[in-house]
C-alpha positions in Angstrom: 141.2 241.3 153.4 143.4 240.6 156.5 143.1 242.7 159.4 146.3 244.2 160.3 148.4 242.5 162.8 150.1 239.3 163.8 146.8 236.8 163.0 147.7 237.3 159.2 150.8 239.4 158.3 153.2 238.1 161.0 152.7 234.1 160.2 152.6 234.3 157.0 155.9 235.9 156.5 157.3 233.5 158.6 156.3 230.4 156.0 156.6 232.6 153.1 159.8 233.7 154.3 161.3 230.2 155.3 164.0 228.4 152.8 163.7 225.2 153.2 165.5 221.8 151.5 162.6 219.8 150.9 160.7 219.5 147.7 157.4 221.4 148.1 154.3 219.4 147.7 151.4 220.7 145.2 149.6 221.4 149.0 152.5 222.8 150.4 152.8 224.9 146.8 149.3 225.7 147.0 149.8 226.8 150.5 152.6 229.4 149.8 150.4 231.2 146.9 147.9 231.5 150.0 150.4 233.0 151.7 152.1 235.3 149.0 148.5 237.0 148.5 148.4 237.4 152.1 151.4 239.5 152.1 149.9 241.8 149.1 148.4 244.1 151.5 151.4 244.6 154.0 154.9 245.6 154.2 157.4 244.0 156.7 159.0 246.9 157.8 155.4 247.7 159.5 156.1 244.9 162.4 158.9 245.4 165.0 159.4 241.6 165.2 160.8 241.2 161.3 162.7 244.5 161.1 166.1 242.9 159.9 165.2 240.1 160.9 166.0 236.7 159.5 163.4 234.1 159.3 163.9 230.3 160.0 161.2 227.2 160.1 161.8 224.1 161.9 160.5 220.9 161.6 161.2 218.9 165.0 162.7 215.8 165.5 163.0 212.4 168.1 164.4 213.8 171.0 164.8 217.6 170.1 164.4 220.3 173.1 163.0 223.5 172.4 166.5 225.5 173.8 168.4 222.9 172.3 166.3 223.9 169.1 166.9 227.7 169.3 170.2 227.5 170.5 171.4 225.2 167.2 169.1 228.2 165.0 171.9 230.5 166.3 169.2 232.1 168.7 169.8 234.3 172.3 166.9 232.6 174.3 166.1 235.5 176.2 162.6 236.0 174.3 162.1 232.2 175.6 163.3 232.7 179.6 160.8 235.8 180.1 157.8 234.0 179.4 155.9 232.6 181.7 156.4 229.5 183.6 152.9 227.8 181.8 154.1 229.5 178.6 157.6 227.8 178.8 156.0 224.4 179.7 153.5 224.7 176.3 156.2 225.8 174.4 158.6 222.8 176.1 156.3 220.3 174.5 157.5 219.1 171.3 156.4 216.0 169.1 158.1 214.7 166.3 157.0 216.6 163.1 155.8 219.7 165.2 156.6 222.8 163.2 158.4 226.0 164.8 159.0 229.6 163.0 161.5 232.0 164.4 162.3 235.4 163.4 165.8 236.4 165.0 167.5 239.7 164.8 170.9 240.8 163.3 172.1 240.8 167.0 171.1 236.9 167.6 168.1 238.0 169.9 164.6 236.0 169.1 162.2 238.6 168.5 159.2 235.9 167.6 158.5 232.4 168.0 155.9 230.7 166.6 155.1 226.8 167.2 151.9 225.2 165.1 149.4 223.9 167.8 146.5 222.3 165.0 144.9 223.0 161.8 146.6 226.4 160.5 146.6 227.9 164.2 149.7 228.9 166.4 151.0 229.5 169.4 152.9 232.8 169.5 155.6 234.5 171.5 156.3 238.0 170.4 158.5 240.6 172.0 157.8 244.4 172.5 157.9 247.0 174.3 156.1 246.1 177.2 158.1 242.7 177.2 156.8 239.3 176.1 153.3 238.5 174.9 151.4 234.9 173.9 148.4 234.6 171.8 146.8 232.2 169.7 146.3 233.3 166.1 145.2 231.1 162.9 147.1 232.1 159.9 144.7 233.0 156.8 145.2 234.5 153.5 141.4 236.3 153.8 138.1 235.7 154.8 134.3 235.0 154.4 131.4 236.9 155.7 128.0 235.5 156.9 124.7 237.2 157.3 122.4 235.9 159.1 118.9 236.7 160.1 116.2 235.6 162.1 113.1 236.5 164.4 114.1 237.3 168.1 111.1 235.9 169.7 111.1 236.1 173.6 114.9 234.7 174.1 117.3 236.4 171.3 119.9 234.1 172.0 118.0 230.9 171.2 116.8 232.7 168.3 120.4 233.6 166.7 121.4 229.8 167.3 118.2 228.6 165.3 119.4 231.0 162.9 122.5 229.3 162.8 124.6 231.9 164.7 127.8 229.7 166.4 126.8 229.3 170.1 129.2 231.6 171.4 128.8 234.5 168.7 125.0 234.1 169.7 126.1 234.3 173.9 128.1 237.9 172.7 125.4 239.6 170.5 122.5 238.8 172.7 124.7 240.1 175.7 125.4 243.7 173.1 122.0 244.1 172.6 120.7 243.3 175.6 122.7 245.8 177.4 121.2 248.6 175.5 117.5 247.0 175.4 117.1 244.9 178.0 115.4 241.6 178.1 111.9 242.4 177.4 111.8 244.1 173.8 112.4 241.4 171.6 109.1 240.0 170.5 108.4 241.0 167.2 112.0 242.1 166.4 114.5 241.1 163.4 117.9 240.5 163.5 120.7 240.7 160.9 124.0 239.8 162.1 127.1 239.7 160.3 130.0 237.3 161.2 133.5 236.9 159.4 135.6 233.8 159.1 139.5 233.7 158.4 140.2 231.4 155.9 143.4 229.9 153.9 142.9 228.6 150.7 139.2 229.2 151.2 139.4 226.3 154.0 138.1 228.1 157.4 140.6 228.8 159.9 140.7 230.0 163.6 137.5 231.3 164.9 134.9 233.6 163.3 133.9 236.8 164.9 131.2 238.8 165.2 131.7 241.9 163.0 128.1 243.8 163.9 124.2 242.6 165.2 121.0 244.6 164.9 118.1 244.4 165.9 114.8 245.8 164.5 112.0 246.1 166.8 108.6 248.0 166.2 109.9 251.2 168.5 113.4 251.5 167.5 116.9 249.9 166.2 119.7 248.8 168.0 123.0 247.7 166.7 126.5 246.6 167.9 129.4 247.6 165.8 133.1 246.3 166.0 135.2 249.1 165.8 138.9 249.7 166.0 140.1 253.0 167.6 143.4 254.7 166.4 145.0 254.3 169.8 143.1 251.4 171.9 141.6 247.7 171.2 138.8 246.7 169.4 135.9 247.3 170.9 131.4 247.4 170.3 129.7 250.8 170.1 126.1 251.6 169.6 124.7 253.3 166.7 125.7 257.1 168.0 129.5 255.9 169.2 129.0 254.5 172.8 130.8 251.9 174.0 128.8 249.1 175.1 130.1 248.3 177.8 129.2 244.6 179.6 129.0 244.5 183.5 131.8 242.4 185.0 132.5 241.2 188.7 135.7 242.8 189.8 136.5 239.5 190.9 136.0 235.6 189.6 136.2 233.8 193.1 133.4 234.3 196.2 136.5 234.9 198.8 140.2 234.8 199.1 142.8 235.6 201.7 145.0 238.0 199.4 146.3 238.9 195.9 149.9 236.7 195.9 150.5 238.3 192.5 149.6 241.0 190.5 149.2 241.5 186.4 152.8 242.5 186.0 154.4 241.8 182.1 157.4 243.5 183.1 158.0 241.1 186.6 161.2 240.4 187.4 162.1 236.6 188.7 162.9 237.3 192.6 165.8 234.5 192.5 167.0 234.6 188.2 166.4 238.2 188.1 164.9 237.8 184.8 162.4 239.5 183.4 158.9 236.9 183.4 155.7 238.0 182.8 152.9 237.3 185.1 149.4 237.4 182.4 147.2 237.0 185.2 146.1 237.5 188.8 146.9 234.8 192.0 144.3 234.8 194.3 145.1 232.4 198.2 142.0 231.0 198.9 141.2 227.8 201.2 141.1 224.8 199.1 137.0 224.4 197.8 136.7 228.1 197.7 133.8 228.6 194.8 135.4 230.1 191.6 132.4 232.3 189.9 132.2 233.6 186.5 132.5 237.1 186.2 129.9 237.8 183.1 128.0 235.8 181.2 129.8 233.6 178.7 130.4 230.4 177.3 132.5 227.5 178.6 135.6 226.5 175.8 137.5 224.2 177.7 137.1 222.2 181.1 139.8 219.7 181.2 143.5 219.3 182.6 146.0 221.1 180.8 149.6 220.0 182.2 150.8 222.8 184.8 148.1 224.6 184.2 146.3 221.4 185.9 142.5 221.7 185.9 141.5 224.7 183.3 138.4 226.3 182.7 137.9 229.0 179.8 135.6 231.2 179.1 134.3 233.1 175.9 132.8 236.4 176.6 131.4 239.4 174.6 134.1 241.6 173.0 136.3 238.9 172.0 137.6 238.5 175.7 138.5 235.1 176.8 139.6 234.5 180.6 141.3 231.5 182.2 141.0 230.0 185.5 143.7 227.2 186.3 144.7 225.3 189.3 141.3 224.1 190.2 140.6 221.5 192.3 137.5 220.3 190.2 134.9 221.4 188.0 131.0 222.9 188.5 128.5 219.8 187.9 128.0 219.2 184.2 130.4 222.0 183.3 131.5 221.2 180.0 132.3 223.2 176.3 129.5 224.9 175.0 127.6 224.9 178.4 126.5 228.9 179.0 126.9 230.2 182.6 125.5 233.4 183.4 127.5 235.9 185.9 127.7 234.7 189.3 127.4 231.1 188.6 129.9 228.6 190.0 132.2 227.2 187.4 134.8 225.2 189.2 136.7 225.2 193.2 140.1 226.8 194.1 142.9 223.9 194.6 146.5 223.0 193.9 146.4 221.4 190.9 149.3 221.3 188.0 152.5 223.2 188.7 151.6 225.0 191.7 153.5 225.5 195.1 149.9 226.2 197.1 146.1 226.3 197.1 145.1 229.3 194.8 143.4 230.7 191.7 145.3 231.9 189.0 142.8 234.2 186.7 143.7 235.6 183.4 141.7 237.7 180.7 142.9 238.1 176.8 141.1 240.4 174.4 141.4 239.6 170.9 144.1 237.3 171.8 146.9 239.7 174.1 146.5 239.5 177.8 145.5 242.0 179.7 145.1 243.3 183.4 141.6 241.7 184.7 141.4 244.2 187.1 141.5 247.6 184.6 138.2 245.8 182.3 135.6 247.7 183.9 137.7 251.3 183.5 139.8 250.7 180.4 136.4 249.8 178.4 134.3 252.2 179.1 136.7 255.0 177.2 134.1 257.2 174.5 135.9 257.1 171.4 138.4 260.5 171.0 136.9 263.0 168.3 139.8 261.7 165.7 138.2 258.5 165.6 134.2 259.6 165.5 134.1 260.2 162.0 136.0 257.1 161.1 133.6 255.3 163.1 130.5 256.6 161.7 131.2 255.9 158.1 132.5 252.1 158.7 129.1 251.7 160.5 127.2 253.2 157.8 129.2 250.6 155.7 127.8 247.8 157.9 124.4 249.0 158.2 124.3 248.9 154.7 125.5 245.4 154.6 123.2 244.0 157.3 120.0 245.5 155.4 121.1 244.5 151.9 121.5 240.7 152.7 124.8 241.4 150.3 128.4 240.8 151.7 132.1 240.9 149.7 132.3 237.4 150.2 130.7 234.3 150.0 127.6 234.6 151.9 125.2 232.8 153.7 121.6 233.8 154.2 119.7 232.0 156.7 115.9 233.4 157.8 114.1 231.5 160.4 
């Protein structure tokens, strides 16, 4: 099944949706069944951005602009003006043969706006009601579940990626368990962990995710359990309901002279007045200031990336991803796939890309939507509200069950080291 939200429902009504000219292809025919059994489960008056809305694909050409674009689609391009500046620039950057999706209301006003970035991911723009958001999400018609099991040995990490446990799955349930256990009960342990993949057409799309890890030891059991509250993100709790909650630096550089800009997605632009969000925090710092990682994690990306300049990202337990742009240069032999533990230098504060001034701009996204870096340490630590206990309890029964059966709904792979 999909999980609810943008990642499945809202993409695929947007291709489902979409009229088009052009004589369908037995892949592109193939591809819409995908998507109509994605929609089975959902109802489009559930999602804000496709109530009355009318849905429109486009398929760029030589020379086409992106307001030129939404302008011709009969679309206000007010949804486009309070994004970011880096947002507007990705967005800006069109090829010929690039795909777009729009949803636009019956007043004109873009409520969505979707541009395919590779494979079946894409780069999102959604409005609500506290203004404009941008994620990543891969569109899929269901998924497949892996279980995967192993011996800890002394280092659990290194023993979920012999297992076969992707590298940064392995960085996030080592961290879960580790925070309840510590780093000196592992030998003799088992672990089961259970991972899901989105897929379309049974091809895998996007990135899997870690759905629950346990670990078996001769004294006791600890597990990590993905949970969604009724009110709240999705988050990891233990086997009685705790959160498990990650230590983080409050904050990802060693010093700076000031905060220049706060989280704010409701910022207004001090000379066009219009609302633009600012996802992220800008820290003044002297140029070769050392820019630190603020947990454990794994590097995705070290590279230039236009007016973002020089980028790192980071993958981080709980599905949290967080940005660092502008740099001046990178940590020796940083590169994807490299872990860095908290505290360890990852790149140096500089001017790089579209920027007016030496500074770090630092974001954070959980499960895709950006959040305030600076509320992580309060906003996780939440115990789930009595409503949501019992829910809880019985979808971890659920897992446990799966973990110690070695069966999944899906298709299934076993590995035992």
């Amino acid at each position: 099944m999909l999980h609810k939200g943008l990642s499945g429902i809202a993409l695929a009504l947007l291709l489902a949706g979409c009229s088009t000219t052009q004589q369908l292809t037995s892949a592109e025919a193939d591809q819409s069944a995908a998507i109509a059994r994605a929609l089975q489960s959902y109802q489009a008056r559930s999602l804000p951005s496709f109530q009355n809305a009318a849905i429109k694909k486009i398929t760029v050409r030589k020379g086409d602009s992106i307001l030129a674009l939404l302008r011709g689609a009969g679309a206000d391009v007010g949804l486009f003006h309070a994004m970011s500046a880096d947002d507007q620039a990705h967005f800006s950057r069109l090829h010929p043969g690039d795909q777009l999706a729009l949803a636009i209301d019956r007043d004109g006003r873009l409520t969505l706006l979707a541009q395919k970035v590779e494979n079946a991911e894409w780069r999102v723009a959604e409005k609500g009601p506290e203004g404009v958001t941008v994620s990543y999400q891969p569109l899929s018609d269901g998924h497949h579940q892996q279980l995967l099991t192993g011996k800890a040995g002394t280092d659990l990490a290194r023993g979920l990626r012999q297992a076969g446990v992707p590298d940064a799955i392995a960085e996030q349930a080592s961290q879960l368990i580790e925070t309840q256990a510590g780093t000196a009960r592992h030998r003799g342990g088992h672990f089961q962990v259970l991972i899901t993949q989105p897929t379309l057409q049974d091809r895998p799309v996007g990135k899997p995710q870690l759905i629950a890890v346990q670990l078996d030891t001769p004294t006791q059991a600890y597990g990590a359990f993905r949970f969604t509250p009724a009110k709240g993100a999705s988050g990891y709790y233990s086997h009685d309901g705790t959160p498990i909650v990650t230590p983080w630096l409050e904050y990802p550089i060693a010093d700076f002279t000031r905060i220049t800009s706060k989280f704010n997605p409701r910022r207004r632009h001090p000379v066009t007045g219009r609302i633009r969000p600012h996802q992220g925090i800008d820290f003044s710092a002297s140029p070769g200031t050392p820019i630190i990682a603020p947990s454990d994690g794994v590097v995705n990306m070290a590279s230039w990336q236009g007016s973002w300049g020089r980028l790192v990202t980071l993958a981080h337990a709980g599905d949290i991803e967080t940005r660092y742009a502008h740099l001046s240069g990178f940590a020796t032999n940083l590169a994807p796939g490299t872990r860095v533990a908290q505290g360890e230098v990852i790149g140096y504060v500089g001017t790089s890309g579209l920027s007016t001034g030496p500074h770090l701009h630092y974001e954070m996204h959980v499960t895709g939507r950006p959040v305030d870096p600076l509320s992580m340490n309060t906003a996780s630590r939440m115990p789930l509200a009595a409503s949501d206990r019992h829910a809880f309890h019985d979808q971890r029964a659920t897992l446990i069950a799966t973990l110690e059966s070695g069966n999944t709904s899906s298709k299934t792979l076993v590995a035992s080291r």
